[in-house]
C-alpha positions in Angstrom: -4.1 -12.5 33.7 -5.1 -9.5 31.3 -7.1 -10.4 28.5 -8.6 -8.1 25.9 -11.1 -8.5 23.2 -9.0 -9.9 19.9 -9.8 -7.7 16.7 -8.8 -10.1 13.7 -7.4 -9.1 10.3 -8.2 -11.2 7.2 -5.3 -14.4 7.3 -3.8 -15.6 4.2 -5.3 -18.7 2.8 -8.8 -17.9 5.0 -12.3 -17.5 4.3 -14.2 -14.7 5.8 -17.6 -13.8 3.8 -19.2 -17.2 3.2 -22.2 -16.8 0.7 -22.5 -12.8 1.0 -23.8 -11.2 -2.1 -22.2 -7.9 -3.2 -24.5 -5.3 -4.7 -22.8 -4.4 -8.0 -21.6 -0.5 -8.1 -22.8 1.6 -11.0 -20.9 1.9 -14.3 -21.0 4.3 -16.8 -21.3 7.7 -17.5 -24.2 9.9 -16.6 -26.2 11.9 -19.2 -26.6 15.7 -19.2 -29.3 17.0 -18.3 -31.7 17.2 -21.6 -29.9 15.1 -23.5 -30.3 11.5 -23.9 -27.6 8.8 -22.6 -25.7 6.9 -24.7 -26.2 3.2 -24.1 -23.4 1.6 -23.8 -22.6 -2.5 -23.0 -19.9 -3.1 -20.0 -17.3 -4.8 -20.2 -16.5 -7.7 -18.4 -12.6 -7.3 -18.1 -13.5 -3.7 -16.3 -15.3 -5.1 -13.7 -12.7 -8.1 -12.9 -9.9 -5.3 -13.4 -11.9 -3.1 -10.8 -12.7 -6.3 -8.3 -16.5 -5.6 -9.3 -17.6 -9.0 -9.2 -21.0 -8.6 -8.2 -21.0 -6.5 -11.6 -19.8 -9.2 -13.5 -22.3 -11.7 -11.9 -24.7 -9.2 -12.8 -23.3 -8.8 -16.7 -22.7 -12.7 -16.9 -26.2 -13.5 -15.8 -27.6 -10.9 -18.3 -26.0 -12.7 -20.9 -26.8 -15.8 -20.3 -30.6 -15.3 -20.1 -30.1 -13.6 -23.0 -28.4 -16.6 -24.9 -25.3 -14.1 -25.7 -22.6 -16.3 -26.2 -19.1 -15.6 -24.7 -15.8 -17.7 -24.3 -16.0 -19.6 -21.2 -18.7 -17.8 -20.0 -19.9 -20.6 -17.0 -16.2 -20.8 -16.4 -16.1 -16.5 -15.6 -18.9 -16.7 -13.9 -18.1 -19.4 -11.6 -14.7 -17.1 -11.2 -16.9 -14.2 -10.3 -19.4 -16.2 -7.8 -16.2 -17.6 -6.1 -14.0 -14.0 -5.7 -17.9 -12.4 -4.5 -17.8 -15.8 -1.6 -20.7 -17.0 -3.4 -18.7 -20.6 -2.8 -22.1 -22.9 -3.4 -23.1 -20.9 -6.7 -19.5 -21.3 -7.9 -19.3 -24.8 -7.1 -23.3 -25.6 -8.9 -21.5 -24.0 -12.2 -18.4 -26.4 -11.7 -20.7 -29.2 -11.2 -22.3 -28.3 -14.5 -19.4 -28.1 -16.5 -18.5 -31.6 -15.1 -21.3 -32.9 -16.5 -20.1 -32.5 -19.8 -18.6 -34.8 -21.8 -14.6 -34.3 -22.4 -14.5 -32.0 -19.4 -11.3 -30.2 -17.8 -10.0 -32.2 -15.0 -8.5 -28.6 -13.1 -12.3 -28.5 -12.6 -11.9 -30.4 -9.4 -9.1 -28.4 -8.2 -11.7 -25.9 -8.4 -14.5 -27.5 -6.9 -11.5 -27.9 -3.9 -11.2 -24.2 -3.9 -14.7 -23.8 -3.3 -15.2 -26.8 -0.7 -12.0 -25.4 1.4 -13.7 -22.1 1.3 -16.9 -23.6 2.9 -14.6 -25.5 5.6 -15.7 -28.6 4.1 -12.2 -30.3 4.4 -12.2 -33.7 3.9 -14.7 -32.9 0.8 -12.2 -30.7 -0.6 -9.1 -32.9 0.0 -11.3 -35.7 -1.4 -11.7 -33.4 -5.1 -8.9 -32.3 -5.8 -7.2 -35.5 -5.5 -9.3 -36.1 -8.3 -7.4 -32.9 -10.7 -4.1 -32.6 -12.0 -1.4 -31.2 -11.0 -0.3 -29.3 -13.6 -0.1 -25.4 -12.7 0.4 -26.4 -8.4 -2.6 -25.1 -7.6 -3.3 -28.6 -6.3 -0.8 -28.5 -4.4 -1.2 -25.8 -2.8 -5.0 -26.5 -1.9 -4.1 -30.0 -0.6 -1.3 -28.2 1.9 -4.1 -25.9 2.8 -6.4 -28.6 3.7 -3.5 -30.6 5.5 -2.8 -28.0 7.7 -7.1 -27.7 8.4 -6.9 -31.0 9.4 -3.6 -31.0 11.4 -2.5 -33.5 9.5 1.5 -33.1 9.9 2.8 -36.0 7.8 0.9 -34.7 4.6 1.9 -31.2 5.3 5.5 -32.2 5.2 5.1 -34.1 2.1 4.2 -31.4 0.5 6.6 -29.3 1.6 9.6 -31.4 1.1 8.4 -32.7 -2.1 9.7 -31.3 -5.5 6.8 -30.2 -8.4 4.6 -31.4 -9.9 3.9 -32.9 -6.3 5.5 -30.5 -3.8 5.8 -27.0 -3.5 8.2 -24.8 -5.8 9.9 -21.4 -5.9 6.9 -20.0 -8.1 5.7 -16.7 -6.2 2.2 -19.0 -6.0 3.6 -21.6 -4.5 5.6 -19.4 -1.8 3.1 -17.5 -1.0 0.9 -20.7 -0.2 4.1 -21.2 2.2 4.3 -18.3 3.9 0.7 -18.2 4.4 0.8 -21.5 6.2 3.6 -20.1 8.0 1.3 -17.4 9.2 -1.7 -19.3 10.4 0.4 -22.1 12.2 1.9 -18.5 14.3 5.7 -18.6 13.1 5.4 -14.5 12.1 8.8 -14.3 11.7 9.4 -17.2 8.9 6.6 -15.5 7.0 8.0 -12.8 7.4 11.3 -13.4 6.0 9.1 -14.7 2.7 7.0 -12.2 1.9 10.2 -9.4 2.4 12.0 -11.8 0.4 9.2 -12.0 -2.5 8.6 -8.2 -1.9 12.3 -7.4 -3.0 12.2 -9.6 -6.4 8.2 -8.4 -6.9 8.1 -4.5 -6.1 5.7 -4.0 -8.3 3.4 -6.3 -6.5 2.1 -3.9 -3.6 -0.4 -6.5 -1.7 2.9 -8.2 -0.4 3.1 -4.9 1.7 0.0 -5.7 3.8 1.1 -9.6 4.3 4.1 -7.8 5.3 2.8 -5.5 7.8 0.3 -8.4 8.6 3.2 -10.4 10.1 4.4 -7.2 12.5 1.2 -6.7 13.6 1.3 -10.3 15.0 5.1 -9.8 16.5 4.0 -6.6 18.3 5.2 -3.9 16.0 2.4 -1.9 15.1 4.2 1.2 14.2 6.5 -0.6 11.7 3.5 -2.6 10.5 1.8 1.0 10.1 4.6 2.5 8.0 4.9 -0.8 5.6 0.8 -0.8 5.3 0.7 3.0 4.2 2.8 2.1 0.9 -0.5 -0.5 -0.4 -3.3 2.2 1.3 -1.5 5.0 -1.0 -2.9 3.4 -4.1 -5.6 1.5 -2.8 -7.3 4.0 0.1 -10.3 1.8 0.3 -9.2 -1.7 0.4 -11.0 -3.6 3.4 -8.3 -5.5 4.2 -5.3 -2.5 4.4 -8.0 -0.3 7.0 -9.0 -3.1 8.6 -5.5 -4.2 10.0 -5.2 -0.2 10.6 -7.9 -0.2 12.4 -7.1 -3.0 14.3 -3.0 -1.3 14.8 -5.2 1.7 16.2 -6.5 -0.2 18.3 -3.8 -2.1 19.9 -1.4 1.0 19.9 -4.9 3.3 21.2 -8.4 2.5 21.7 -11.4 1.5 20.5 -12.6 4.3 19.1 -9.4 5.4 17.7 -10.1 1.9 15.5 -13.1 2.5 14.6 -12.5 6.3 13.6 -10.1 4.3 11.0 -13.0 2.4 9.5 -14.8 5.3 8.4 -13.2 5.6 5.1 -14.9 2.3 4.4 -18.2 3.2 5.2 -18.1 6.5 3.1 -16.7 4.7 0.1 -19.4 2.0 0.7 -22.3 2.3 -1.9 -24.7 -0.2 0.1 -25.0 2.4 2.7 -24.1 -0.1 5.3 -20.1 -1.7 5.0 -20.7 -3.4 8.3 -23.7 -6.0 7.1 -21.5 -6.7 4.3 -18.1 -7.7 5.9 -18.4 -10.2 8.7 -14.5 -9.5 9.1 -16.0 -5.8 9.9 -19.3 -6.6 11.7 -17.0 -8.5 14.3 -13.8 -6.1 14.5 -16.7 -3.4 15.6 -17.7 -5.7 18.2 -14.2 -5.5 19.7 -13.6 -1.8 19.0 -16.9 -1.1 21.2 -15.8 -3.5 24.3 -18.1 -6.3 23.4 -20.8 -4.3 22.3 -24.3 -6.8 20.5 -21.5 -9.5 21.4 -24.0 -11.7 21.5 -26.1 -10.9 18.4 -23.4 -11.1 16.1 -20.4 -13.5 17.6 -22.4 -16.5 17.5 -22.9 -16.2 14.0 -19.8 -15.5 13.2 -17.7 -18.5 15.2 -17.7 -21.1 12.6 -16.5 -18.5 9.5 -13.9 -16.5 12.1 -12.2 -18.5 14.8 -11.6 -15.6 16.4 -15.4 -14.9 17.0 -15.2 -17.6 19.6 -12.5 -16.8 21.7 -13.7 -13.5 22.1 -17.1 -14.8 22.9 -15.3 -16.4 25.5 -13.9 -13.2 26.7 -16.8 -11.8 26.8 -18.6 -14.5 29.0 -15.3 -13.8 31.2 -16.0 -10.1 31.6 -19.1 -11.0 32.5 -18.2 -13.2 35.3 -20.8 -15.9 32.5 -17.9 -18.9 33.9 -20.4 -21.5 33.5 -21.0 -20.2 29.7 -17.6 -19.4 29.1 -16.2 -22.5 30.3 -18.9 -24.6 27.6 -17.2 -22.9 24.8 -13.8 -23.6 25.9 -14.2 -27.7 26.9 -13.6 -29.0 23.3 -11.1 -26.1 22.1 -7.8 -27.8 21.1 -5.4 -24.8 21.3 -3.3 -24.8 18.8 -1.4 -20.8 19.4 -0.5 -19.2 22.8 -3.5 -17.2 22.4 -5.8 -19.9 22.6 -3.5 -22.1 25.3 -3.6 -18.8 27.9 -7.5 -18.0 27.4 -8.6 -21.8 28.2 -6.4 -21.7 31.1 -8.2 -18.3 32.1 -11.6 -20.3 31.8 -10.2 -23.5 33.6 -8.6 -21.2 36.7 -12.0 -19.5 36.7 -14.0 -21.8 37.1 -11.9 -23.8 39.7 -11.9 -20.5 41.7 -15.5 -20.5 41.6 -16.1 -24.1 42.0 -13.2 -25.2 44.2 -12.1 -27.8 41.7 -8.6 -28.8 42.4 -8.8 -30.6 39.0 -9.8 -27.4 36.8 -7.1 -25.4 38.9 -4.7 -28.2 38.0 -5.4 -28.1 34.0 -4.9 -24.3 34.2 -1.6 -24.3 35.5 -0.1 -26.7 33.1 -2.0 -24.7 30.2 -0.5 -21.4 31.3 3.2 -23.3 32.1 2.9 -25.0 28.4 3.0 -21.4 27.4 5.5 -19.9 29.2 8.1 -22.4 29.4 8.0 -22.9 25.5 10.8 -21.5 23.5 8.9 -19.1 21.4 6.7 -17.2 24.1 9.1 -17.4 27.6 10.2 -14.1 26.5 7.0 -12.6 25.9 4.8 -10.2 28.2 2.1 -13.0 27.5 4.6 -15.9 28.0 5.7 -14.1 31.5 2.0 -13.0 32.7 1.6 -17.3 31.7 4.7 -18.6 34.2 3.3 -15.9 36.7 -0.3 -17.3 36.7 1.0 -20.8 36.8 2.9 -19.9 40.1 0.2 -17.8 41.6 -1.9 -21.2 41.3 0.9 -22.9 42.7 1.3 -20.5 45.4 4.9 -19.6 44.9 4.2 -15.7 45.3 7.9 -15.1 45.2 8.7 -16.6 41.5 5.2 -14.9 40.8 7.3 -11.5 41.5 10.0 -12.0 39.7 7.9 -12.4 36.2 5.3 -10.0 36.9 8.3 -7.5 38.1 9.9 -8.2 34.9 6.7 -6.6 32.8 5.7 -4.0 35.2 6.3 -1.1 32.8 4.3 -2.3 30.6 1.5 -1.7 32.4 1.6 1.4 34.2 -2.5 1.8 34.8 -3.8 -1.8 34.5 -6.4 -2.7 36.9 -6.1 -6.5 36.0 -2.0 -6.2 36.4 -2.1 -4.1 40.0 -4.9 -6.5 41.3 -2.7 -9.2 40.3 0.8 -8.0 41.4 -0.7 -6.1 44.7 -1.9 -9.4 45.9 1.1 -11.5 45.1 3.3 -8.8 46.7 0.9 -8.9 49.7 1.4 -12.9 49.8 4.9 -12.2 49.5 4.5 -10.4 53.0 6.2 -7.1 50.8 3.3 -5.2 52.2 4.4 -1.7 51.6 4.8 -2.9 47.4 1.2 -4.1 47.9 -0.7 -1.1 49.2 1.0 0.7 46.3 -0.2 -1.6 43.3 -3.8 -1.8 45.1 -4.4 1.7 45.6 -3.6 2.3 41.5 -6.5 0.2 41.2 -9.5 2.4 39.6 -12.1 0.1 38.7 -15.4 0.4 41.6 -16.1 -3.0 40.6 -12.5 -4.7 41.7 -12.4 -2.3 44.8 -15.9 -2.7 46.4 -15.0 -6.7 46.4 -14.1 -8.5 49.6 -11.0 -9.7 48.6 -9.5 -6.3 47.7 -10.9 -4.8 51.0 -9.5 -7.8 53.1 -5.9 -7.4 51.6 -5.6 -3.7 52.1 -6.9 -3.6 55.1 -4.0 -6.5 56.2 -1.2 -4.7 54.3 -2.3 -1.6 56.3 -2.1 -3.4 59.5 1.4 -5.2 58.4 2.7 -2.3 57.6 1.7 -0.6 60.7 -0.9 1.8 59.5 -4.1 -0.1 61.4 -5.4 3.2 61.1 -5.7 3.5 57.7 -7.4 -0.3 58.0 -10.4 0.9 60.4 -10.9 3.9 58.2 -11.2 1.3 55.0 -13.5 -0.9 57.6 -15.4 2.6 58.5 -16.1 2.6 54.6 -17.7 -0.7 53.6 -21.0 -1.1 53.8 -22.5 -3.4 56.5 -22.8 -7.1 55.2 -22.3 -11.0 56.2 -18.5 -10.3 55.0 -18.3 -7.6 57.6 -17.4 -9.8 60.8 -14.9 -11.2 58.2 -13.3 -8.1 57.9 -14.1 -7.0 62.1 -12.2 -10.4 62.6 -9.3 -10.1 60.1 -8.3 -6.4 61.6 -8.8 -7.7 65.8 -6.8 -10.3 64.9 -3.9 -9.2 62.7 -3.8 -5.8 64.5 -3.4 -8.5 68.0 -0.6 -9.8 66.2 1.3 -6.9 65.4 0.6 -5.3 69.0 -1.5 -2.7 67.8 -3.8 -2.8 70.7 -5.9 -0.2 70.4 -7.4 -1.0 67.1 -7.8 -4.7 68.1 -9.6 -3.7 70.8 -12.0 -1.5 69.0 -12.5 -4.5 66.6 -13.6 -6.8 69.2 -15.9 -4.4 70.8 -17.8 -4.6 67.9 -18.0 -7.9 66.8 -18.6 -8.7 70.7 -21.5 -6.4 70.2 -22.5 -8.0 67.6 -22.2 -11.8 68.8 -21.3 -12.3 72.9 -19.2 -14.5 72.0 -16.2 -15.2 75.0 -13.5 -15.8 72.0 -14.3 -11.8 71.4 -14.8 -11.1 75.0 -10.9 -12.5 75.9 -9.6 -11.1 73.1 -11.2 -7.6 73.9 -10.0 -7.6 77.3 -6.4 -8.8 76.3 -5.8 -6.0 73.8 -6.9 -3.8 76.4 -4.4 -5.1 78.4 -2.0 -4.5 75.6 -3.3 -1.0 75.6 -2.3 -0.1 79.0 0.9 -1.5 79.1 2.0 0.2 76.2 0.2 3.5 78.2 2.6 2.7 81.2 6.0 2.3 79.0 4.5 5.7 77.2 4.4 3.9 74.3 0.6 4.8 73.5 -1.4 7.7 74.8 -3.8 8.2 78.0 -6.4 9.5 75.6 -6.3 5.6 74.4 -6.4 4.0 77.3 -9.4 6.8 78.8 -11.2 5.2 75.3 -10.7 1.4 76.1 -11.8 1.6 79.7 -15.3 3.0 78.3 -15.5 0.1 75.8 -14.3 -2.3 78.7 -17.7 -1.0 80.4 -19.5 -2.5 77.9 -18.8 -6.0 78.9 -20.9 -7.2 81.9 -17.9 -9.5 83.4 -16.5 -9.8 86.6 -12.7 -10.2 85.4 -13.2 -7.1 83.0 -14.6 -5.3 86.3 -11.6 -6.7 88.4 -9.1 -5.5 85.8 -10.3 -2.0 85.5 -10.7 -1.4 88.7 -8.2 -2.8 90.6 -5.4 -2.8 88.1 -6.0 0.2 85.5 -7.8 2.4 87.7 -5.2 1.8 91.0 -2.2 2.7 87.9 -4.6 6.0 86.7 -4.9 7.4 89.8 -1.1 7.0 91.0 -0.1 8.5 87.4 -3.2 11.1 88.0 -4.5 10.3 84.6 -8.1 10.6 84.8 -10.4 8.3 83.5 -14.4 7.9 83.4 
């Protein structure tokens, strides 16, 4: 089953920069040369206008060591430390203001915010129980956390629920929806929300990325694209709109078309390095460069971005890292088809390599979960599912018909052609086998035993045996060698190509006296010469099996030749040595 590294976009109602300071940008005009600037005080409603909250940290914090006194000045800059993912320094300030007599009760609700950020779930369901509900931002938190804690029966209280207590028609309060919609995988109901939000709210551009957020997740990256390229018109440098180009780059491209995407962001940047300050981008580049410092930045990142895991995973996979893979996939409780198919992967793996019937098991009901269920049977991952749960089951023939059904799609897949060349070769359709095996172009997949074994017998099956001895001729002498010597005697026996049986039986006789090879050399030499006498095969053959039969000190050899093959040469005046 194919698997690629995931690149992940920022999801709606996620954190993905937990406690990353922002160096503010510089304001203000610069002075002529010779004459001297005008100082001038920023403004704090430019730099929340402009998204410059380090800046407004940085003006708020001046301020208040200063003893300047502002409206709701702890309140802005808890804002400001929350929208810059300083969640802990908001939540300190909130604390603060608690401590005041008379306080606001939303403060919880905001403390919530802050807690849900950190992933500290219970905690956050736990304070804002504690606010009002007044504008529904409690609400909407409390569905947040519900779903966080896959707690179902809350969720739908919520949902069914009128306001104060359940969710409304306020744009707020369906966008909280359609977010939830999003990270529970149901694309196309979030879909229908955000077009339906984005038709009463034109105005309101960032609905056009959750927009082409949602195709990117059904497939359609060109559609996505062309949606995307209305918000990145007015907002060029936005992290989040290049990011998810990027990643459309590199699903309808490669890697490096992605990351050639990103490069907007990093001239823009004015830390000199946009990577070290977006996790979201720090582990997209991962992806973009095939699993590139996987391991020095993933592990860092798997507790902020789920995502960092599963391709950790991948990237123990690639490896052939089972044992390492499979430690990061025991407690993972799937919860989207993504996650469902990649611990089946790690279960088949390591059952391969392990011989556990029980791993083997798990992995075929993970991979038939997927693609029996409703919403993935017709996908290419829901078929390449159903096909890996047959090829465990070793029904090669239903294998076929799903892999068949996606062949186009992959046209130059190494991992598809291994896949479907073997199952057609199980399927005894040798002829569809050597095809999909030859298109194989990895070194790696074609210098291993198994690939060499099942060409070599779909050769033979197809009567090329040939072409089998020349692929024997090839490999490299090892302990899998006799394997292979034994696999071509005896499937070229069984198919009556004589000549090439025999051949393979010199050798391995050579190589171990054993009588098994002995017999069968000396019965495919007697399945040489009868095919010589119905002038089925060439002399020049049977001239080359009577000097390997000369090899073999053994009076029935000597017998045969020489009172059977040699009494038949010389009445046929075919000479031999």
């Amino acid at each position: 089953l194919k698997f690629a590294f995931a690149p992940v976009m920022i999801r709606p109602g996620s954190a993905v920069k937990k406690n990353k300071k922002q160096a503010p940008s510089p304001k203000g005009p610069r002075a002529a040369p010779g004459k001297k600037a005008e100082l001038k005080k920023p403004d704090l409603k430019d730099f929340i206008d402009n998204k410059d909250y380090a800046g407004a940290i940085a003006l708020l914090e001046f301020e208040r060591r200063a003893r300047e006194t502002r409206g709701n000045s702890l309140m802005w800059l808890a804002f400001a430390y929350f929208h810059n993912g300083e969640y802990r320094k908001a939540m300190g300030l909130y604390d603060e203001l608690m401590g005041k007599p008379g306080y606001d009760q939303a403060l919880h609700v905001y403390k919530a915010c802050c807690l849900y950020a950190l992933c500290e779930y219970d905690s956050a369901r736990e304070e804002a129980e504690k606010g009002p509900y007044a504008d529904g931002l409690k609400v909407r938190i409390l569905f947040h956390v519900a779903h966080k804690l896959n707690d179902e029966q809350e969720m739908m209280k919520y949902h069914e629920h009128s306001p104060p207590e359940g969710l409304g028609d306020s744009i707020e309060d369906q966008l909280c929806l359609a977010a939830i919609q999003y990270l529970r995988a149901h694309y196309q109901d979030a879909t229908d929300v955000y077009k339906r939000l984005l038709l009463e709210n034109r105005d309101n551009l960032a609905l056009n990325v959750y927009v082409a957020m949602c195709y990117y997740k059904l497939d359609y990256y060109d559609v996505g694209l062309e949606i995307l390229q209305v918000y990145l018109a007015q907002e060029p440098t936005s992290v989040t709109a290049v990011n998810l180009k990027a990643c459309s780059h590199y699903q309808l491209y490669n890697g490096k078309a992605a990351e050639a995407e990103l490069k907007v962001l990093q001239n823009a940047s004015t830390s000199g390095d946009i990577y070290q300050d977006h996790d979201l981008l720090r582990h997209n580049l991962v992806v973009f460069r095939n699993g590139e410092n996987a391991l020095q930045v993933l592990p860092h990142l798997m507790e902020t971005i789920p995502e960092a895991k599963l391709n950790l995973i991948l990237y123990y996979l690639r490896r052939e890292e089972v044992t390492d893979a499979f430690a990061l996939t025991k407690d993972l409780e799937p919860t989207v088809p993504r996650e469902y198919i990649l611990k089946g992967v790690v279960y088949a793996a390591l059952g391969q390599q392990t011989g556990s019937l029980e791993h083997l098991k798990m992995a075929q009901q993970l991979f038939q979960l997927v693609g029996a269920s409703a919403s993935e049977c017709d996908t290419i991952p829901g078929r390449q599912s159903m096909a890996s749960c047959f090829m465990l089951l070793r029904q090669y023939e239903d294998v076929l018909v799903y892999l068949k059904s996606i062949k186009a799609y992959f046209p130059n897949d190494d991992d598809f052609n291994w896949n479907y060349g073997l199952a057609c070769a199980a399927a005894h359709d040798y002829r569809e086998a050597i095809e999909a095996l030859l298109m194989v172009q990895s070194e790696r997949y074609r210098s291993e035993f198994t690939y060499i074994t099942w060409l070599a017998r779909c050769y033979i099956m197809n009567n090329e045996p040939q072409r089998a001895w020349e692929t024997y001729s090839r490999v490299e002498t090892s302990n899998d060698t006799v394997n292979l010597l034994q696999l071509i005697a005896n499937d070229c026996y069984k198919m009556g190509h004589f000549y090439f049986a025999c051949k393979a039986f010199d050798v391995l006789e050579r190589i171990d006296p054993d009588p098994e090879f002995s017999d069968g050399k000396r019965g495919a030499a007697i399945g040489v010469f009868q095919k010589v006498v119905a002038k089925q095969e060439s002399t020049d053959k049977l001239q080359e099996v009577v000097r390997l039969l000369r090899n073999t000190n053994n009076p029935q050899t000597e017998y045969m030749v020489n009172r059977v093959i040699r009494k038949w040469a010389q009445e046929n005046r075919v000479q031999l040595p």
